[in-house]
N, CA and C atoms as an extended XYZ file, in Angstrom:
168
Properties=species:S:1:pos:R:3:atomname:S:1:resname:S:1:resid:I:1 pbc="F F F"
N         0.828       -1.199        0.000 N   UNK     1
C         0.000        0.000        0.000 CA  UNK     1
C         0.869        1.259        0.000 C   UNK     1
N         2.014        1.370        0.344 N   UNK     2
C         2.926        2.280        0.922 CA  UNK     2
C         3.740        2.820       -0.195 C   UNK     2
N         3.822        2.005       -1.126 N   UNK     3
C         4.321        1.794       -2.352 CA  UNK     3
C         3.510        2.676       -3.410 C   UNK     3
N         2.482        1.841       -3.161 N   UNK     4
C         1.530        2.171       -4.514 CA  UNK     4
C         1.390        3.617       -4.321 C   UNK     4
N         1.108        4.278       -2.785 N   UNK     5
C         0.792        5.931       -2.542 CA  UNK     5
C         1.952        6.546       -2.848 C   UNK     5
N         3.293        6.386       -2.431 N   UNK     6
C         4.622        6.971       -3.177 CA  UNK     6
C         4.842        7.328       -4.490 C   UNK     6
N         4.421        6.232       -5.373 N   UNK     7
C         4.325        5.935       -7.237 CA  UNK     7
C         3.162        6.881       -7.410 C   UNK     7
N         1.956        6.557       -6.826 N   UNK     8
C         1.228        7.897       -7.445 CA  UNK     8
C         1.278        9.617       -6.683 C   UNK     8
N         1.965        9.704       -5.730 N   UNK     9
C         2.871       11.041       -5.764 CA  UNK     9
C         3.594       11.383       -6.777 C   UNK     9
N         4.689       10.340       -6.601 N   UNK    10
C         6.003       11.016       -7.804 CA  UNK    10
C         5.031       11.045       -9.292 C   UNK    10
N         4.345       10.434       -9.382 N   UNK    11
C         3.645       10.648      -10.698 CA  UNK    11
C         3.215       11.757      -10.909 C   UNK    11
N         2.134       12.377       -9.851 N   UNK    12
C         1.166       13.563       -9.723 CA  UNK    12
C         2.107       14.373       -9.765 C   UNK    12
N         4.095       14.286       -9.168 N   UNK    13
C         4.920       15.249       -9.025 CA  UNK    13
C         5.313       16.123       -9.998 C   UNK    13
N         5.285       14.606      -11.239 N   UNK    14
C         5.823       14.877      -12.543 CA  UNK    14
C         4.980       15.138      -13.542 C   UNK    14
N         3.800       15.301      -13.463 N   UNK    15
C         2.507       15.468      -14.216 CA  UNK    15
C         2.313       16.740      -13.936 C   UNK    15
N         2.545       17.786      -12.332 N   UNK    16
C         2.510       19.079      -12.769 CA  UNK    16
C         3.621       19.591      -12.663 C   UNK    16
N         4.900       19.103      -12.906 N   UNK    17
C         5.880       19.806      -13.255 CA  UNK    17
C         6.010       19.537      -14.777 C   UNK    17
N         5.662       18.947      -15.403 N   UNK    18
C         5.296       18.976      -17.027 CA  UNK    18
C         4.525       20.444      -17.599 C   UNK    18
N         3.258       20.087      -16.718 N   UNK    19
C         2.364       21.567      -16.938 CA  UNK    19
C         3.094       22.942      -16.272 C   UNK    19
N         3.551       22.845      -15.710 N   UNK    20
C         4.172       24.478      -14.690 CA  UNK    20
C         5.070       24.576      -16.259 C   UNK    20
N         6.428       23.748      -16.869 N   UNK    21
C         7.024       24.267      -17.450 CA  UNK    21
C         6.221       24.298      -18.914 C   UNK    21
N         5.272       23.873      -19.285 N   UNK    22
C         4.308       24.281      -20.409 CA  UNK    22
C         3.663       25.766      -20.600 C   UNK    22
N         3.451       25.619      -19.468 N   UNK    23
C         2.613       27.322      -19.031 CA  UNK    23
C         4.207       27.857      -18.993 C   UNK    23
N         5.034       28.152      -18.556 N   UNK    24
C         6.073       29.360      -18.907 CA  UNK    24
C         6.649       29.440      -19.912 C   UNK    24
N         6.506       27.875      -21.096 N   UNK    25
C         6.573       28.186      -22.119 CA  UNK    25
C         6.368       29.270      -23.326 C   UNK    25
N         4.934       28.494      -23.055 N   UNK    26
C         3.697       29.751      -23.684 CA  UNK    26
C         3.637       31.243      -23.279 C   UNK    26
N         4.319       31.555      -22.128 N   UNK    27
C         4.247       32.622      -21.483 CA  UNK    27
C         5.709       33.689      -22.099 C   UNK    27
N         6.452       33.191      -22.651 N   UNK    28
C         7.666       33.726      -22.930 CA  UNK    28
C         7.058       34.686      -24.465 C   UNK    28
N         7.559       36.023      -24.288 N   UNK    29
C         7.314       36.718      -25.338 CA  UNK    29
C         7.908       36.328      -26.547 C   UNK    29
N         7.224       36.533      -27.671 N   UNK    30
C         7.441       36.247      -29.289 CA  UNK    30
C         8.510       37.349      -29.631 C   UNK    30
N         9.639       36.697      -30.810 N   UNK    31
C        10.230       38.136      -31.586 CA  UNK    31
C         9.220       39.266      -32.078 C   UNK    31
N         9.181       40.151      -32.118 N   UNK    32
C         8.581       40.866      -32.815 CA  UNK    32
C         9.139       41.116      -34.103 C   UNK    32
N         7.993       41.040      -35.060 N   UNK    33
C         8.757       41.463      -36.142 CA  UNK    33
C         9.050       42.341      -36.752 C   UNK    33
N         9.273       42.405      -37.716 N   UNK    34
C        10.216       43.762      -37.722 CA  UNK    34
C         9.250       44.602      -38.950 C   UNK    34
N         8.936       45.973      -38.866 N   UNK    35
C         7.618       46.386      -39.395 CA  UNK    35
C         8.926       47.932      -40.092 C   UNK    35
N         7.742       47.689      -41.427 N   UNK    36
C         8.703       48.350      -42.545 CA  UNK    36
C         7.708       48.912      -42.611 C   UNK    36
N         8.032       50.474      -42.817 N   UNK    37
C         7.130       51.719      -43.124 CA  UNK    37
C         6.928       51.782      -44.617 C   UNK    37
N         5.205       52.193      -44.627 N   UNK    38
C         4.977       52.321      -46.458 CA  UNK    38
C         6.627       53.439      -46.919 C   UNK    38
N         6.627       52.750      -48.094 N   UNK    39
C         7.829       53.324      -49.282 CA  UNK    39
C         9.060       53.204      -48.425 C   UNK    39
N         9.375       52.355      -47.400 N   UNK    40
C        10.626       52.270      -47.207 CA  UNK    40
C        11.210       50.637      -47.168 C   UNK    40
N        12.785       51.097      -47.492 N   UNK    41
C        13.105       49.473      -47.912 CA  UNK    41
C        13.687       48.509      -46.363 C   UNK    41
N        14.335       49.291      -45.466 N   UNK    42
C        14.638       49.065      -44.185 CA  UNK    42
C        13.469       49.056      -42.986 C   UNK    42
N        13.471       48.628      -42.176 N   UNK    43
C        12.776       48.554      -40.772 CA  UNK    43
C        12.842       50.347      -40.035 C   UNK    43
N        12.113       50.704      -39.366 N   UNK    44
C        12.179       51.848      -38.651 CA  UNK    44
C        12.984       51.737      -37.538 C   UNK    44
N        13.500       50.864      -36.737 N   UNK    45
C        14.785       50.752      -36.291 CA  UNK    45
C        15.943       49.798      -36.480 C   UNK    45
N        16.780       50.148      -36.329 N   UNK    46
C        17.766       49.282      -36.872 CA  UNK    46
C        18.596       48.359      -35.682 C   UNK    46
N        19.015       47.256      -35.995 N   UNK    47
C        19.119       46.552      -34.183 CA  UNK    47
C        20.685       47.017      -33.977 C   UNK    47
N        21.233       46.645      -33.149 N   UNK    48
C        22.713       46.933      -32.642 CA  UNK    48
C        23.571       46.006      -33.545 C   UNK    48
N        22.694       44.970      -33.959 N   UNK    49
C        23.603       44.176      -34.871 CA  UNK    49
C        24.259       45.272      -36.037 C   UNK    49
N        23.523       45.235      -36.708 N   UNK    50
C        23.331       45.797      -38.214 CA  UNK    50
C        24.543       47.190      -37.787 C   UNK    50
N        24.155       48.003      -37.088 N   UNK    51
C        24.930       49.114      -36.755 CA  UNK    51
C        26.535       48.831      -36.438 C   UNK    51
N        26.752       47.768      -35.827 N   UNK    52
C        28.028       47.222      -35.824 CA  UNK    52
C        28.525       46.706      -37.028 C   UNK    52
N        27.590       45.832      -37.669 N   UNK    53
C        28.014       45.584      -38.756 CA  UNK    53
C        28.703       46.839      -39.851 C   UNK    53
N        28.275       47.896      -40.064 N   UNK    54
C        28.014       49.393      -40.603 CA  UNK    54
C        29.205       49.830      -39.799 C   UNK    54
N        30.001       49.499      -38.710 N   UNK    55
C        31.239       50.701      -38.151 CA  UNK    55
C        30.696       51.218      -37.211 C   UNK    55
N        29.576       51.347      -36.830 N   UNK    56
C        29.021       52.793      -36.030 CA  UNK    56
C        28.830       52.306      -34.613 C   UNK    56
């Protein structure tokens, strides 16, 4: 009996530690993408990459 209640703990343990790290999954913000103004060929900001890349 002592057994069987242990096994379905660690089970129930690992069944919501599955879900806890699902939910902070989903919870982590998306890239945003990158939004180009009518008639222009570049993004309205430019990242730190690109600017390094450029010297500056």
């Amino acid at each position: 009996m002592r057994t069987l209640t242990v096994s379905l703990l660690g089970a129930a343990a690992v069944a919501a530690s599955l879900v806890l790290l699902r939910a902070q999954k989903d919870e982590q913000p998306r890239p945003q993408t990158r939004i180009v103004p009518p008639g222009e060929t570049l993004p309205a900001s430019i990242s730190l990459d690109r600017l390094r890349e450029r010297g500056f």
